[in-house]
C-alpha positions in Angstrom: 112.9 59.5 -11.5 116.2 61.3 -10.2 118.1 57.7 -10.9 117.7 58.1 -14.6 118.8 62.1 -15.2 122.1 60.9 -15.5 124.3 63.9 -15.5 121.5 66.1 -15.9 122.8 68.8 -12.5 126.5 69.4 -14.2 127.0 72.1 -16.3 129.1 73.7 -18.9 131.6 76.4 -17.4 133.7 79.0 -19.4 132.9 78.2 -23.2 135.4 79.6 -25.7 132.9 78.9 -29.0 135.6 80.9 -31.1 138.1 78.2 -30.4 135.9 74.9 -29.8 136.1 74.2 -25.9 135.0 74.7 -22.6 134.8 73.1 -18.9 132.4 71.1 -17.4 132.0 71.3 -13.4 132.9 67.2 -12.7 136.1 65.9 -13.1 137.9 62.2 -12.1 136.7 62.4 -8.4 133.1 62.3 -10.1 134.8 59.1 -12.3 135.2 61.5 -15.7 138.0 60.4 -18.2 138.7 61.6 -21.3 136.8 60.4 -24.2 133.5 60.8 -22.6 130.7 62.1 -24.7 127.5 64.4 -23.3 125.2 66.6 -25.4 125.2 70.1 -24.3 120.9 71.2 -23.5 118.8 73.9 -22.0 115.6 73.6 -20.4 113.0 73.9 -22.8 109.3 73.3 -23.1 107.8 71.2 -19.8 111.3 71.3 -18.4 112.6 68.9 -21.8 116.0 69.1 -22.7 117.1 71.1 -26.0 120.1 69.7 -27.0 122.6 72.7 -28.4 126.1 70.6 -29.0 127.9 67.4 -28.3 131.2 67.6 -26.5 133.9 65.3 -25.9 136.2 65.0 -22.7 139.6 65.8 -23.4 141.6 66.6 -20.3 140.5 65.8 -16.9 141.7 67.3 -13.7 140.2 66.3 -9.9 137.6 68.8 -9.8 136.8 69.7 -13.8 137.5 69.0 -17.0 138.0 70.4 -20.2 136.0 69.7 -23.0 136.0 70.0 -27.0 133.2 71.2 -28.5 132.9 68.8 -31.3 129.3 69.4 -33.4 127.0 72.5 -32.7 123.5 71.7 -34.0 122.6 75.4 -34.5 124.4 78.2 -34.8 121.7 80.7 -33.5 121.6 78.9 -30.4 125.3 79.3 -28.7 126.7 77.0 -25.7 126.7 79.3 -22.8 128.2 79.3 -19.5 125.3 77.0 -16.9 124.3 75.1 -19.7 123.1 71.1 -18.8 125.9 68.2 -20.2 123.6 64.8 -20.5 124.9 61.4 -20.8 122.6 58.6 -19.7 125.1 56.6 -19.5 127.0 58.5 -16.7 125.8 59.6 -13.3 128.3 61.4 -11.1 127.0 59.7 -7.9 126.7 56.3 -9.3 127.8 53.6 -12.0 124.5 53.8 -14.0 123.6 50.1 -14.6 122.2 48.2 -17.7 121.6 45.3 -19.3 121.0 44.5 -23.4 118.2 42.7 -25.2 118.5 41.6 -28.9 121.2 40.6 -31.0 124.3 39.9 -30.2 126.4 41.5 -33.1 123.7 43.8 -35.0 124.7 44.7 -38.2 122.1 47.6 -39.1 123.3 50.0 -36.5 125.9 52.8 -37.1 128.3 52.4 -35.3 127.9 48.7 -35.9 129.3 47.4 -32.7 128.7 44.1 -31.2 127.2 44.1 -27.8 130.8 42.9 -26.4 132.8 46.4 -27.8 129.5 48.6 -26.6 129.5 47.0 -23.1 133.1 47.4 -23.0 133.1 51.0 -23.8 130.1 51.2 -21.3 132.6 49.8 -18.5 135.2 51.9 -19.4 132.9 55.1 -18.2 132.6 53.5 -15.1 129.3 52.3 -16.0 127.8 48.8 -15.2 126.8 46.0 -18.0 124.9 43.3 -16.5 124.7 40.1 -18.4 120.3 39.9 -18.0 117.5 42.7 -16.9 117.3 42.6 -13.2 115.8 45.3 -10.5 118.9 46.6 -10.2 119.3 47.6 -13.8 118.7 51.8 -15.1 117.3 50.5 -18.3 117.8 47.8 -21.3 119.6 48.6 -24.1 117.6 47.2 -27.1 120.2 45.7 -29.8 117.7 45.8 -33.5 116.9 42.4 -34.5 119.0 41.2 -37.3 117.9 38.4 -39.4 117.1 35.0 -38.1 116.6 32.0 -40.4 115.2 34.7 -43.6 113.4 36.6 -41.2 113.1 39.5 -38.8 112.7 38.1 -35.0 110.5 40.1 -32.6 111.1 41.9 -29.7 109.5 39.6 -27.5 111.0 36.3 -28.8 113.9 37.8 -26.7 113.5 36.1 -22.7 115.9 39.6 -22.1 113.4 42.0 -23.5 110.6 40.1 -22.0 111.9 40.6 -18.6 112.6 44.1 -18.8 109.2 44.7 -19.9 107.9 42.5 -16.6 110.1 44.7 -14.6 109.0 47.6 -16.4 112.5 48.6 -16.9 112.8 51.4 -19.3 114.1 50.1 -22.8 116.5 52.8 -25.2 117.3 52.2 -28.8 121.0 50.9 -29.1 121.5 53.9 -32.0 120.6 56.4 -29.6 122.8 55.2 -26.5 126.0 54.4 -28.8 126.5 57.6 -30.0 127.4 58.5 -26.3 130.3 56.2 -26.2 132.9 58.0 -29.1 133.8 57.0 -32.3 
């Protein structure tokens, strides 16, 4: 589904790998600002992402932006020039839009933010955080479980992870979505 490839047609433009940056091919009239995070892929196997690098938006003019290449995940493999950036939290033709499902303030994810400071950060990529799953929503959010009352609480003893699974709304793992909103 083209609504969830957030990001997935801009590309990386001019890399300078000696010095740590390059440009990506959006820029504020696509709703970039600086802090925003992508991971840097190629095309791989059945048209999967390989993820080469995570960058981080540093200066932003109308039409591009520059970027620091912050974390290379292998050397062999360098970031060239038409290279993907991926954020699914960003789509350049539309606030992506999700909700959460779990706890509120869970304390076994790194970063350990509450929902409140992740949905903010979400916002302030021009993203949308609804307060429940609805059709309208991209995908849920799932928050682990932390301990209720001595013990773990299941998935679906949460009404929001219920509904997303009624509305078969995709569900990603909090730890893997956070680490696209900075540090």
């Amino acid at each position: 589904d083209s609504r969830r490839t957030a990001g997935a047609g801009t590309r990386i433009l001019r890399p300078d790998i000696s010095n740590k940056i390059a440009f990506i091919d959006i820029g504020s009239r696509d709703r970039v600002v600086a802090g925003l995070k992508f991971l840097v892929a190629r095309r791989g196997n059945q048209g999967r992402f390989e993820y080469k690098a995570c960058v981080i938006v540093k200066k932003v003019w109308m039409t591009y932006a520059e970027v620091a290449i912050t974390n290379v995940f292998a050397t062999e493999i360098p970031v060239i020039e038409g290279d993907f950036i991926v954020n699914p939290l960003f789509n350049k033709h539309r606030a992506v839009v999700v909700a959460f499902a779990g706890e509120e303030k869970p304390l076994r994810l790194r970063p350990a933010w509450s929902v409140e400071e992740a949905a903010r950060r979400i916002t302030e990529i021009g993203s949308v955080v609804k307060k429940e799953p609805d059709l309208d929503v991209d995908f849920v959010i799932w928050t682990e479980a932390g301990m209720a009352s001595g013990a773990m609480k299941q998935q679906n003893q949460y009404d929001a992870f219920k509904k997303a699974t009624l509305l078969e709304i995709p569900i990603a793992e909090a730890s893997e979505m956070f680490r696209f909103l900075g540090d």
